[in-house]
C-alpha positions as protocol buffer text, in pm:
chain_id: "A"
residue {
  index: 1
  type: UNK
  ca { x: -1253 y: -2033 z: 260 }
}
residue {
  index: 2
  type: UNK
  ca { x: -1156 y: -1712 z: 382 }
}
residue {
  index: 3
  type: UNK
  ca { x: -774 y: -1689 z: 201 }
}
residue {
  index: 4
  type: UNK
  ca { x: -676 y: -1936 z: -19 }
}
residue {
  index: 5
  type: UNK
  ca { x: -352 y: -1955 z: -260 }
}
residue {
  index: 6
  type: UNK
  ca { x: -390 y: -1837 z: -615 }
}
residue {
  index: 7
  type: UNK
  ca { x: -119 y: -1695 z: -887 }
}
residue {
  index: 8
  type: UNK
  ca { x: -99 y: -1333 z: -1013 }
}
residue {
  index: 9
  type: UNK
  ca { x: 75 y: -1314 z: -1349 }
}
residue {
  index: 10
  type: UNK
  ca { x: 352 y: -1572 z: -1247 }
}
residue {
  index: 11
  type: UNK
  ca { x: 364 y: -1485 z: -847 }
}
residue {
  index: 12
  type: UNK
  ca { x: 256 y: -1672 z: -584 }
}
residue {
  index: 13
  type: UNK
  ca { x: -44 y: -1512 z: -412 }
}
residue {
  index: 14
  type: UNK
  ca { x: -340 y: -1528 z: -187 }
}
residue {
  index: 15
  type: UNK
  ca { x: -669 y: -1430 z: -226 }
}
residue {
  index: 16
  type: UNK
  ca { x: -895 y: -1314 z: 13 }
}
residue {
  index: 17
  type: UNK
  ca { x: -1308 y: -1312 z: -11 }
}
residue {
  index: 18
  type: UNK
  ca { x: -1490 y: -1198 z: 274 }
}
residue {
  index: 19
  type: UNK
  ca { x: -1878 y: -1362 z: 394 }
}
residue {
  index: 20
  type: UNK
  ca { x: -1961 y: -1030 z: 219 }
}
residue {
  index: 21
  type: UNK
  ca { x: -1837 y: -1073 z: -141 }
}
residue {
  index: 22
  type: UNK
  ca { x: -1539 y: -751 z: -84 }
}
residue {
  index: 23
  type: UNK
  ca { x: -1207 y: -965 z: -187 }
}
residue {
  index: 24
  type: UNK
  ca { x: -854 y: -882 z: -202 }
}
residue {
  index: 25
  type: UNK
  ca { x: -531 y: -1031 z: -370 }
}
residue {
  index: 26
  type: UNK
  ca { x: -149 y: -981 z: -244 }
}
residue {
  index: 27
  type: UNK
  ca { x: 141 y: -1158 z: -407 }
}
residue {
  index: 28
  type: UNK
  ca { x: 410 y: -1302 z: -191 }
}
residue {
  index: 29
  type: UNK
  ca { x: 627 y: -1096 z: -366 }
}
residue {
  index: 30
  type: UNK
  ca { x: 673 y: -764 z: -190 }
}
residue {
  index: 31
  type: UNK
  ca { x: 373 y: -868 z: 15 }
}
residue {
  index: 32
  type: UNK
  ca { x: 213 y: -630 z: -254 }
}
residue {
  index: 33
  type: UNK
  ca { x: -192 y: -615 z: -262 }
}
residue {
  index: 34
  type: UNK
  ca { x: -209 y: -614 z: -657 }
}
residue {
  index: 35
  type: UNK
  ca { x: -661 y: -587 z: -599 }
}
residue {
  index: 36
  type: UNK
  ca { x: -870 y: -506 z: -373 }
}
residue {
  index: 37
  type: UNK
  ca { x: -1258 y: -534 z: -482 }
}
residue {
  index: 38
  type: UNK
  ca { x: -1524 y: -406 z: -238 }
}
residue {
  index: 39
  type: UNK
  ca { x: -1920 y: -444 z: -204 }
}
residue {
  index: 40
  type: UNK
  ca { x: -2136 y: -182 z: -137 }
}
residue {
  index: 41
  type: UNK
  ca { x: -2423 y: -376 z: -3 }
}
residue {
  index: 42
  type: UNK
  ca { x: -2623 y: -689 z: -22 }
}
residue {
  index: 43
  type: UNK
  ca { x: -2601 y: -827 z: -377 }
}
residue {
  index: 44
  type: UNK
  ca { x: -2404 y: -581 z: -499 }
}
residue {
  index: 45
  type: UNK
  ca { x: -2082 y: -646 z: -722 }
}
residue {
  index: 46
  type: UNK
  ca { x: -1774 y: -618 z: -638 }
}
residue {
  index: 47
  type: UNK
  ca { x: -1595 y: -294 z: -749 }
}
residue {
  index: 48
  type: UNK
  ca { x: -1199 y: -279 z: -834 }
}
residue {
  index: 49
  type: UNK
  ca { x: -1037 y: 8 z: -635 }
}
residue {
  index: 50
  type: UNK
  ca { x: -667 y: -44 z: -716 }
}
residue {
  index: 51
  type: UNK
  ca { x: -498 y: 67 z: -1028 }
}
residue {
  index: 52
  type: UNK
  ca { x: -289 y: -195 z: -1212 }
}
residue {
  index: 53
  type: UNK
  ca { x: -55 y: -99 z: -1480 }
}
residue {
  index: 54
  type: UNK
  ca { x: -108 y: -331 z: -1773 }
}
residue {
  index: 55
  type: UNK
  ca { x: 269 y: -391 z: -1819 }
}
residue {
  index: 56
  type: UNK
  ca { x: 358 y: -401 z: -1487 }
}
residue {
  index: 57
  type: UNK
  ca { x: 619 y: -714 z: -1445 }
}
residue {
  index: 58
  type: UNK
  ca { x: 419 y: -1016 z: -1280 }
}
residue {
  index: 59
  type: UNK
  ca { x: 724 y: -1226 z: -1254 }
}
residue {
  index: 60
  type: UNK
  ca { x: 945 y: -1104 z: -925 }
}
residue {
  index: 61
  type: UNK
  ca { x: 1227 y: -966 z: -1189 }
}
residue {
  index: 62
  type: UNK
  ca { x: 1143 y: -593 z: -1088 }
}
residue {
  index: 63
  type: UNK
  ca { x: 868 y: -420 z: -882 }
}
residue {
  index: 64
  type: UNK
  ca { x: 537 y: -477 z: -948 }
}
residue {
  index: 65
  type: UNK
  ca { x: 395 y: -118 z: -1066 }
}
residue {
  index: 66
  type: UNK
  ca { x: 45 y: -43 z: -936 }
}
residue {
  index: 67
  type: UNK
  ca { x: -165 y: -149 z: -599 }
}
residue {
  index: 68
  type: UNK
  ca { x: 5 y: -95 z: -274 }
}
residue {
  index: 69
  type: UNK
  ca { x: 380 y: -141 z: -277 }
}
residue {
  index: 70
  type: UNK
  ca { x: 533 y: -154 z: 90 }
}
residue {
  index: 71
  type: UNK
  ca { x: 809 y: 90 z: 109 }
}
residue {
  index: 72
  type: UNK
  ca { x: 1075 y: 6 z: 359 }
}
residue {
  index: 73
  type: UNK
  ca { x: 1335 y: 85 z: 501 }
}
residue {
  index: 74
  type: UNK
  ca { x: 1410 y: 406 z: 229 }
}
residue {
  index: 75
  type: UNK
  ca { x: 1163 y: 619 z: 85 }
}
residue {
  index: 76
  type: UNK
  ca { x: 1276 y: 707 z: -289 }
}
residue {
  index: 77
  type: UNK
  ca { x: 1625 y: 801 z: -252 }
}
residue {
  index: 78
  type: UNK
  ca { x: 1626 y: 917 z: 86 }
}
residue {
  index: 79
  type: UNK
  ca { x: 1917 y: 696 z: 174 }
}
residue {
  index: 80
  type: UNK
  ca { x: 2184 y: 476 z: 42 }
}
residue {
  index: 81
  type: UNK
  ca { x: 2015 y: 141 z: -47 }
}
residue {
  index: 82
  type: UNK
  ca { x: 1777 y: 99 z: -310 }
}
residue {
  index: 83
  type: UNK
  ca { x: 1526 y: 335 z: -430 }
}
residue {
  index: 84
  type: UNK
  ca { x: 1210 y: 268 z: -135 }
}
residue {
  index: 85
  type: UNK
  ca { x: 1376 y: 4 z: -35 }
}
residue {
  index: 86
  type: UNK
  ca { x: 1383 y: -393 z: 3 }
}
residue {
  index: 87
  type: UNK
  ca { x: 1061 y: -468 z: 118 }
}
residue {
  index: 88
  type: UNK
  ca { x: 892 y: -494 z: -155 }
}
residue {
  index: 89
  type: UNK
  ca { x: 1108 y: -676 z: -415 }
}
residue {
  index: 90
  type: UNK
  ca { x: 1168 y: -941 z: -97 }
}
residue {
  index: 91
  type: UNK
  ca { x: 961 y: -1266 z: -85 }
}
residue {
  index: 92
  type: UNK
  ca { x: 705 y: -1276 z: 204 }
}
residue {
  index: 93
  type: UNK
  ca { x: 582 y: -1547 z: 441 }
}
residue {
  index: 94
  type: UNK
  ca { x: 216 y: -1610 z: 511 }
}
residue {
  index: 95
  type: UNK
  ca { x: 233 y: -1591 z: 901 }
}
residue {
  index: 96
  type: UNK
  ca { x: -207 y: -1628 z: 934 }
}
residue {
  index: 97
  type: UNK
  ca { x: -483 y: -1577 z: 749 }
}
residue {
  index: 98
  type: UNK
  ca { x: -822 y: -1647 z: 817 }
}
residue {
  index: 99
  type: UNK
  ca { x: -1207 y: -1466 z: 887 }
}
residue {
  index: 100
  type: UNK
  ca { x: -1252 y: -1242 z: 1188 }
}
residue {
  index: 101
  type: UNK
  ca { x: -1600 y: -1029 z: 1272 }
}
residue {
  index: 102
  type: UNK
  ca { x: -1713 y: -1049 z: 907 }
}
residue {
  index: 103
  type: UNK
  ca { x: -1393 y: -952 z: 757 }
}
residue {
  index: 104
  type: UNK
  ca { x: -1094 y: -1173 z: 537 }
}
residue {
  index: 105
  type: UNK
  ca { x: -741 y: -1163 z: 695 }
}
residue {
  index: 106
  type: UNK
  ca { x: -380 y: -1231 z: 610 }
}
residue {
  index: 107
  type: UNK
  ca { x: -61 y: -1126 z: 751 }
}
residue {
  index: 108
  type: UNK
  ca { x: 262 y: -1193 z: 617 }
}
residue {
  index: 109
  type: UNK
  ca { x: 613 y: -1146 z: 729 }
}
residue {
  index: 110
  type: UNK
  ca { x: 954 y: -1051 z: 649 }
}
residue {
  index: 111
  type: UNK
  ca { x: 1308 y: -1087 z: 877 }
}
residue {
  index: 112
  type: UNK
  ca { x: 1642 y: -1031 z: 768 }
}
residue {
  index: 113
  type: UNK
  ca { x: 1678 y: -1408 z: 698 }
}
residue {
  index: 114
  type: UNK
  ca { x: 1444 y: -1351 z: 397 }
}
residue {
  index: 115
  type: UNK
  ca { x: 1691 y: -1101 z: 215 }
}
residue {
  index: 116
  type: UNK
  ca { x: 1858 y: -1145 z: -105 }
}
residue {
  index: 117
  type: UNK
  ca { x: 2259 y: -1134 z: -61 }
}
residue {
  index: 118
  type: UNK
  ca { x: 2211 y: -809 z: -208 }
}
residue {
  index: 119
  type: UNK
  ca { x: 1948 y: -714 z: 21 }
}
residue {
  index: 120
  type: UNK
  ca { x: 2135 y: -826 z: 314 }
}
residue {
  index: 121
  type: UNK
  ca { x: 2479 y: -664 z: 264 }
}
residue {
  index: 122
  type: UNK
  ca { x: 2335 y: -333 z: 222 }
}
residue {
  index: 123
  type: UNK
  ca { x: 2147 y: -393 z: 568 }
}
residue {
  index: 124
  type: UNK
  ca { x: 2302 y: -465 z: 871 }
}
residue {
  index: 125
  type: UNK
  ca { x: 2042 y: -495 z: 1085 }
}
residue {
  index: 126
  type: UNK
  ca { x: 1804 y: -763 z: 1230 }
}
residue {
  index: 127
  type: UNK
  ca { x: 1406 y: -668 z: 1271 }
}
residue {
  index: 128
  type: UNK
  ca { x: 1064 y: -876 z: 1202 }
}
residue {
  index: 129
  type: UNK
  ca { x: 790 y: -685 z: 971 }
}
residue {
  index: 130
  type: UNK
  ca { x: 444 y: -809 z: 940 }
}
residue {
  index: 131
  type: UNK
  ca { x: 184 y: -652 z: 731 }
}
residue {
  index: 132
  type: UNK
  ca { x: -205 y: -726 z: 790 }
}
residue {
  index: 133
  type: UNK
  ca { x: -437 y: -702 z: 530 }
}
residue {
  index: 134
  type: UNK
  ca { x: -842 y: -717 z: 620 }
}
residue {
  index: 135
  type: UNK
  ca { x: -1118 y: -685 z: 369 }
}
residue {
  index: 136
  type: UNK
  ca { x: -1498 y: -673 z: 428 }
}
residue {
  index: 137
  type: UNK
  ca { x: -1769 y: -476 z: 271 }
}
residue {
  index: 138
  type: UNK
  ca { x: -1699 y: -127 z: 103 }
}
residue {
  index: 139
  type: UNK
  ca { x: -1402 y: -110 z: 372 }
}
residue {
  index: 140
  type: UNK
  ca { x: -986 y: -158 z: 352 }
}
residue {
  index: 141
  type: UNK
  ca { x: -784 y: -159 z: 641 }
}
residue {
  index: 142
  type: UNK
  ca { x: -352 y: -256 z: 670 }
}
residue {
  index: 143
  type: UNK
  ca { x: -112 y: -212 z: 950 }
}
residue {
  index: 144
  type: UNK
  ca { x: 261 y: -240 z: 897 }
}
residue {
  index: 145
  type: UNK
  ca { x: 428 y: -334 z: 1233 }
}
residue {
  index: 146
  type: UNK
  ca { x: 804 y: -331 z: 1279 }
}
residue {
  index: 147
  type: UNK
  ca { x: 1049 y: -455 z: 1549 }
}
residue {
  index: 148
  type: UNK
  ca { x: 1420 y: -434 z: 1617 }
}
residue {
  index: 149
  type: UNK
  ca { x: 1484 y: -756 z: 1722 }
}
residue {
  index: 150
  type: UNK
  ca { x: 1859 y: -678 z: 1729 }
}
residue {
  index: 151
  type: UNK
  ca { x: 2125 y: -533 z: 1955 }
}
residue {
  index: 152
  type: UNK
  ca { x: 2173 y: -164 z: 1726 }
}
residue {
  index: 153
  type: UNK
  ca { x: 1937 y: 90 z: 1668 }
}
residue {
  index: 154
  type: UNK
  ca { x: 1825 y: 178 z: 1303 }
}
residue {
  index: 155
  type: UNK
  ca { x: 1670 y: 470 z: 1095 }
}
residue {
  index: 156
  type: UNK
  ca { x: 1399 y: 345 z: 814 }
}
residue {
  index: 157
  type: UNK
  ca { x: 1118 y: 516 z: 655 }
}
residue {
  index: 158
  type: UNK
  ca { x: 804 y: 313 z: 577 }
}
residue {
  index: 159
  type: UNK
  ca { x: 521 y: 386 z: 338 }
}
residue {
  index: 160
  type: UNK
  ca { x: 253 y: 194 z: 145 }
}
residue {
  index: 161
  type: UNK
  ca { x: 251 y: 341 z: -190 }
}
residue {
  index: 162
  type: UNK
  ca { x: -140 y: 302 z: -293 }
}
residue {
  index: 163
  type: UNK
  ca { x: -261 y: 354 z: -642 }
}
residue {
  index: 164
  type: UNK
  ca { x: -624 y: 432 z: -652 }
}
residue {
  index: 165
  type: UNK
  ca { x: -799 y: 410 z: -951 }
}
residue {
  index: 166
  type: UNK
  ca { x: -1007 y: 600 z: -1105 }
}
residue {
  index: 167
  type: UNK
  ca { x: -1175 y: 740 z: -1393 }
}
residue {
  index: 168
  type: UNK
  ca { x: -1020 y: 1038 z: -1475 }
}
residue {
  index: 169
  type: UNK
  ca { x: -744 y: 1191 z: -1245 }
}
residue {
  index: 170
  type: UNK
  ca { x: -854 y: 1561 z: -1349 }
}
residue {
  index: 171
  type: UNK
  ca { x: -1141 y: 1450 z: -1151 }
}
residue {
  index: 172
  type: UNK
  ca { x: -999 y: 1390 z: -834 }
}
residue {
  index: 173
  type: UNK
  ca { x: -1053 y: 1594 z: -519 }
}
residue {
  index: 174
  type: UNK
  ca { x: -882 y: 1561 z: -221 }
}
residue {
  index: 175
  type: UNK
  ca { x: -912 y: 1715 z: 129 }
}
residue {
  index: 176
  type: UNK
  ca { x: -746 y: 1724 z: 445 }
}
residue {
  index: 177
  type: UNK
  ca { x: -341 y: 1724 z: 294 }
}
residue {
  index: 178
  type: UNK
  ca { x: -348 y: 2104 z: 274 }
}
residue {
  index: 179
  type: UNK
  ca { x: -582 y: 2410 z: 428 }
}
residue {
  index: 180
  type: UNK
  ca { x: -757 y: 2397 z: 15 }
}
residue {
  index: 181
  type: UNK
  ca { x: -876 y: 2139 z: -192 }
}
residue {
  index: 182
  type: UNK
  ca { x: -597 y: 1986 z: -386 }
}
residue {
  index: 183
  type: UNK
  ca { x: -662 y: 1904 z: -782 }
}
residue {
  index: 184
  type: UNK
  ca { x: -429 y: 1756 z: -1005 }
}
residue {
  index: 185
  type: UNK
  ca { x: -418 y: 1971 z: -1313 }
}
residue {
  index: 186
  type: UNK
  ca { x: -20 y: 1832 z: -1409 }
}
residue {
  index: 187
  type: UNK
  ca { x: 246 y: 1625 z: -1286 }
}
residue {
  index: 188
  type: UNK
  ca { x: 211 y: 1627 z: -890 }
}
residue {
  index: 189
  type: UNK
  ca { x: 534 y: 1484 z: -651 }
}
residue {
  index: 190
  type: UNK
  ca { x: 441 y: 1654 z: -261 }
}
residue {
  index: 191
  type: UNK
  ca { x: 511 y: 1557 z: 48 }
}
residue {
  index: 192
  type: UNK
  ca { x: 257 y: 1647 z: 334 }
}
residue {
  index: 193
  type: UNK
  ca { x: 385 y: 1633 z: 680 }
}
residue {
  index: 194
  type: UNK
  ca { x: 221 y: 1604 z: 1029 }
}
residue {
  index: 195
  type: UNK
  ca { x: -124 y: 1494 z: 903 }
}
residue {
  index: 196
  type: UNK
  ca { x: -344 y: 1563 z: 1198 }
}
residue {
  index: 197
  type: UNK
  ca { x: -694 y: 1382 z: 1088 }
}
residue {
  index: 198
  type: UNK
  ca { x: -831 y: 1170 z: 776 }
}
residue {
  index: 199
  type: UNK
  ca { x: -837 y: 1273 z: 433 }
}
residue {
  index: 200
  type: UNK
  ca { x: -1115 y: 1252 z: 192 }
}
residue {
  index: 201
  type: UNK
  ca { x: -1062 y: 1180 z: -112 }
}
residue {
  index: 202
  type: UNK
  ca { x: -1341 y: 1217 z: -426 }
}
residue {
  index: 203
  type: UNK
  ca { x: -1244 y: 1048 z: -734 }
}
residue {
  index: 204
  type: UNK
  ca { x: -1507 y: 1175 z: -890 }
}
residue {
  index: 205
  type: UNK
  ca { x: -1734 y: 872 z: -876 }
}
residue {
  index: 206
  type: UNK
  ca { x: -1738 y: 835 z: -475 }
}
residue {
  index: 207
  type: UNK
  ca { x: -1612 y: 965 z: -177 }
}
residue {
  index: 208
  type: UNK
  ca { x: -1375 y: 784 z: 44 }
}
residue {
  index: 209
  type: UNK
  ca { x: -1247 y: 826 z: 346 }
}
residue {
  index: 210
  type: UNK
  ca { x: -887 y: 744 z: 419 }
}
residue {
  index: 211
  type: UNK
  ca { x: -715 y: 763 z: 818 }
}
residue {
  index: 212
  type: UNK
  ca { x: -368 y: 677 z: 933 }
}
residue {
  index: 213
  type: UNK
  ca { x: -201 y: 661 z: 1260 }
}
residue {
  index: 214
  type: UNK
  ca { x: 177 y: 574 z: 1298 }
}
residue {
  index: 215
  type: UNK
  ca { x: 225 y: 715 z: 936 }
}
residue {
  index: 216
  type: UNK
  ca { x: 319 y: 1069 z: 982 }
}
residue {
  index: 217
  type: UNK
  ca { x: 311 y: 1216 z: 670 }
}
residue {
  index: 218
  type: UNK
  ca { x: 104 y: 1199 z: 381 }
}
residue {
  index: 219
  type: UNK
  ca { x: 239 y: 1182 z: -33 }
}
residue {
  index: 220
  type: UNK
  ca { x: -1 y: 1285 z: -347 }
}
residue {
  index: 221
  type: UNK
  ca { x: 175 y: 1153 z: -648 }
}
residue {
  index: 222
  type: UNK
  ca { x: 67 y: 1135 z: -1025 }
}
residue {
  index: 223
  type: UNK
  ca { x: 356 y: 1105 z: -1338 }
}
residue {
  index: 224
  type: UNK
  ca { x: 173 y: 1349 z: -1565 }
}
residue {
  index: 225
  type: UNK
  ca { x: 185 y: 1318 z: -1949 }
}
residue {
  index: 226
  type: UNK
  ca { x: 551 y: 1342 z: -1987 }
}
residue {
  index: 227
  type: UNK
  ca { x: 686 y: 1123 z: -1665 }
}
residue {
  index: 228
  type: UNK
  ca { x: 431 y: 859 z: -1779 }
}
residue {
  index: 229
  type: UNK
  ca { x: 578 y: 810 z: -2117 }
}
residue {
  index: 230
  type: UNK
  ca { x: 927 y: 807 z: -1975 }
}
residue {
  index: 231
  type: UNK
  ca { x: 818 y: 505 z: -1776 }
}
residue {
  index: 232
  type: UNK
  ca { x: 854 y: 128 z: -1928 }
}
residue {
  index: 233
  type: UNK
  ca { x: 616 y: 18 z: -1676 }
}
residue {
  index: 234
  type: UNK
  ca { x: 338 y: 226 z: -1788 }
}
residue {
  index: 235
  type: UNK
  ca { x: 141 y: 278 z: -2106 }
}
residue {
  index: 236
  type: UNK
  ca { x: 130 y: 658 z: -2171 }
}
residue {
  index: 237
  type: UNK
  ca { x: -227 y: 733 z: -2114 }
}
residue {
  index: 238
  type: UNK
  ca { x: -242 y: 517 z: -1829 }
}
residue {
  index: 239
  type: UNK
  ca { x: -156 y: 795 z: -1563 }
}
residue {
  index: 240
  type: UNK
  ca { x: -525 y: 929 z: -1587 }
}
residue {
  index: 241
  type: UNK
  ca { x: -631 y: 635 z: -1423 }
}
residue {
  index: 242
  type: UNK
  ca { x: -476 y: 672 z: -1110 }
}
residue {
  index: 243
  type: UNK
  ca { x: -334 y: 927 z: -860 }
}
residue {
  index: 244
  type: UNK
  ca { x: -131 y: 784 z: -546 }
}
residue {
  index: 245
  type: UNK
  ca { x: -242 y: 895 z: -178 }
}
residue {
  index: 246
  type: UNK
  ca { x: 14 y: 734 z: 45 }
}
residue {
  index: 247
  type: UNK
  ca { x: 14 y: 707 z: 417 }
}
residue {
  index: 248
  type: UNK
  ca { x: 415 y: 803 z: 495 }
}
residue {
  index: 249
  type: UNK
  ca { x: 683 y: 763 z: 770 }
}
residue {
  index: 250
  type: UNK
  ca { x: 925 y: 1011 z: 630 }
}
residue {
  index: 251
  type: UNK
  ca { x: 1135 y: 1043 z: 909 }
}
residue {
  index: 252
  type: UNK
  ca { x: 1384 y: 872 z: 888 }
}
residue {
  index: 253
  type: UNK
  ca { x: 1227 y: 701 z: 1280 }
}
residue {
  index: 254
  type: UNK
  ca { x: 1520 y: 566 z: 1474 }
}
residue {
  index: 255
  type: UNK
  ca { x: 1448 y: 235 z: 1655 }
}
residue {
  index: 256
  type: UNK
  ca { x: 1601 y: 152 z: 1952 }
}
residue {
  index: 257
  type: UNK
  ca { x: 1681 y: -254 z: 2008 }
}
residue {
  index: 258
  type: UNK
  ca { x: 1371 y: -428 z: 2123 }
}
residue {
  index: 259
  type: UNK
  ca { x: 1162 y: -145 z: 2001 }
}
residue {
  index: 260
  type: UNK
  ca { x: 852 y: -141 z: 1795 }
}
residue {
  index: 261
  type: UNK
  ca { x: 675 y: 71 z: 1564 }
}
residue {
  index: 262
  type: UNK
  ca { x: 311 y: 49 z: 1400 }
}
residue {
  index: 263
  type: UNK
  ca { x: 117 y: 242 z: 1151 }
}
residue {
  index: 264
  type: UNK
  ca { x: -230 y: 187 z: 1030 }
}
residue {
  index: 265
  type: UNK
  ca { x: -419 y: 261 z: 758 }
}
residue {
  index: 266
  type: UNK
  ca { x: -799 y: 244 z: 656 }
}
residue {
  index: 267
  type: UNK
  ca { x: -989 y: 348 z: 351 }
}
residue {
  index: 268
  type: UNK
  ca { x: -1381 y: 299 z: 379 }
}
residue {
  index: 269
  type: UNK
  ca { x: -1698 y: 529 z: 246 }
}
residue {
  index: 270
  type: UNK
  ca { x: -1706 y: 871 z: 336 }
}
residue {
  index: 271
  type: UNK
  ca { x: -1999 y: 762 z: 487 }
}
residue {
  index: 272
  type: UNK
  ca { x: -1932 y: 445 z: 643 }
}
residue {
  index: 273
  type: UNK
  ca { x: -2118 y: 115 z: 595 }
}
residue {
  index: 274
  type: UNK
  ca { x: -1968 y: -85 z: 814 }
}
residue {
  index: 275
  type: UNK
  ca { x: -1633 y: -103 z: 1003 }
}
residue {
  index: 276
  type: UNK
  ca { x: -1369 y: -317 z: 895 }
}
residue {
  index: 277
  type: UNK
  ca { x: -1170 y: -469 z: 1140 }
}
């Protein structure tokens, strides 16, 4: 089986194994891809590429810190509901799932009919969001589509938050956010806008290559020593294992009644494998 139901911590999840071995998980919760383990060629095993916080909450009482959160309809504090958002502290539906050209699928959904009372007064509006998630080989891809499916236009942001791991974040290397190479010697919190093409990104072990469309903008975010050890979520060392890289709608995007919006993102080898669909 291509997808089949699992738990993570105590949330309701799938999990995903491709024909080729690459697998990925995603809790219901926040439709939040918690792992994502990819292959790197016949017989090879599967590697982990997403950080995980080791006391991350795994029971729906807060945000799950670590993977690929789905930030929408506020990034951070850029607005007046909660900080990035509903999306991913909502509960998901499985909408499909199955195995297409070599690769493991889901797709899961969210409407305004799936929002806590608290969501749901602070958002007036009625839209549909679906996020696919595809795994096969050494390759990740995940599109976020919206659609206003009411009779008022509406301003959101949209982001997916991903925490790659890695060994040691004073190791990292990323290109194609600014005209230089960008190292993370301390705390780091920048926005890039108007990303024009993909950005590589070292971790010091491998190179990957990482392309959006839709998302706009680009975010590079690690705690540092101090922020880290300010965090409950976090153990104090952990922030060298990680730096987030996240494919951004900053905006805010206004959508107009019946309108739709997509962005896609894919992370594979600098030099490619194979495609992922």
């Amino acid at each position: 089986m291509s997808a089949t139901t699992t738990q993570f911590g105590q949330l309701p999840a799938l999990l995903l194994r491709a024909p080729d071995g690459a697998e990925a998980t995603i809790t219901l919760y926040g439709a939040h891809l918690v792992s994502w383990k990819s292959v790197s060629g016949t017989g090879a095993a599967p590697q982990e590429r997403m950080f995980m916080s080791s006391l991350s909450a795994l029971d729906g009482s807060r945000a799950i810190r670590g993977g690929v959160p789905v930030i929408f309809p506020q990034f951070a504090e850029r607005g007046a509901g909660t900080r990035h958002g509903f999306a991913r502290t909502s509960t998901w539906r499985v909408l499909d799932s199955g195995e297409q050209d070599g690769a493991a699928f889901a797709v899961l959904g969210l409407n305004q009919d799936d929002l806590s009372p608290q969501a749901s007064s602070a958002w007036a509006y009625a839209f549909e969001l679906a996020l696919r998630v595809s795994v096969r080989d050494a390759g990740l891809a995940m599109t976020l589509e919206l659609r206003n499916t009411g009779t008022h236009p509406f301003p959101f942001s949209a982001a997916l938050h991903t925490y790659h791991l890695v060994e040691d974040v004073e190791a990292v290397r990323i290109d194609g956010v600014q005209a230089e190479t960008l190292a993370i010697t301390d705390k780091l919190d920048q926005v890039f806008e108007d990303i024009a093409g993909p950005i590589t990104f070292d971790n010091g072990a491998d190179k990957l290559l990482l392309q959006q469309s839709g998302f706009t903008d680009a975010v590079v975010w690690n705690p540092g020593a101090a922020d880290a050890a300010a965090l409950s979520d976090m153990e104090d060392e952990e922030y060298r294992r990680f730096v987030c890289i996240e494919p951004a709608l900053l905006g805010p995007l206004t959508l107009q009644p019946g309108g739709n919006w997509r962005g896609e993102y894919r992370i594979a080898p600098a030099a490619p494998i194979t495609q992922v669909s």
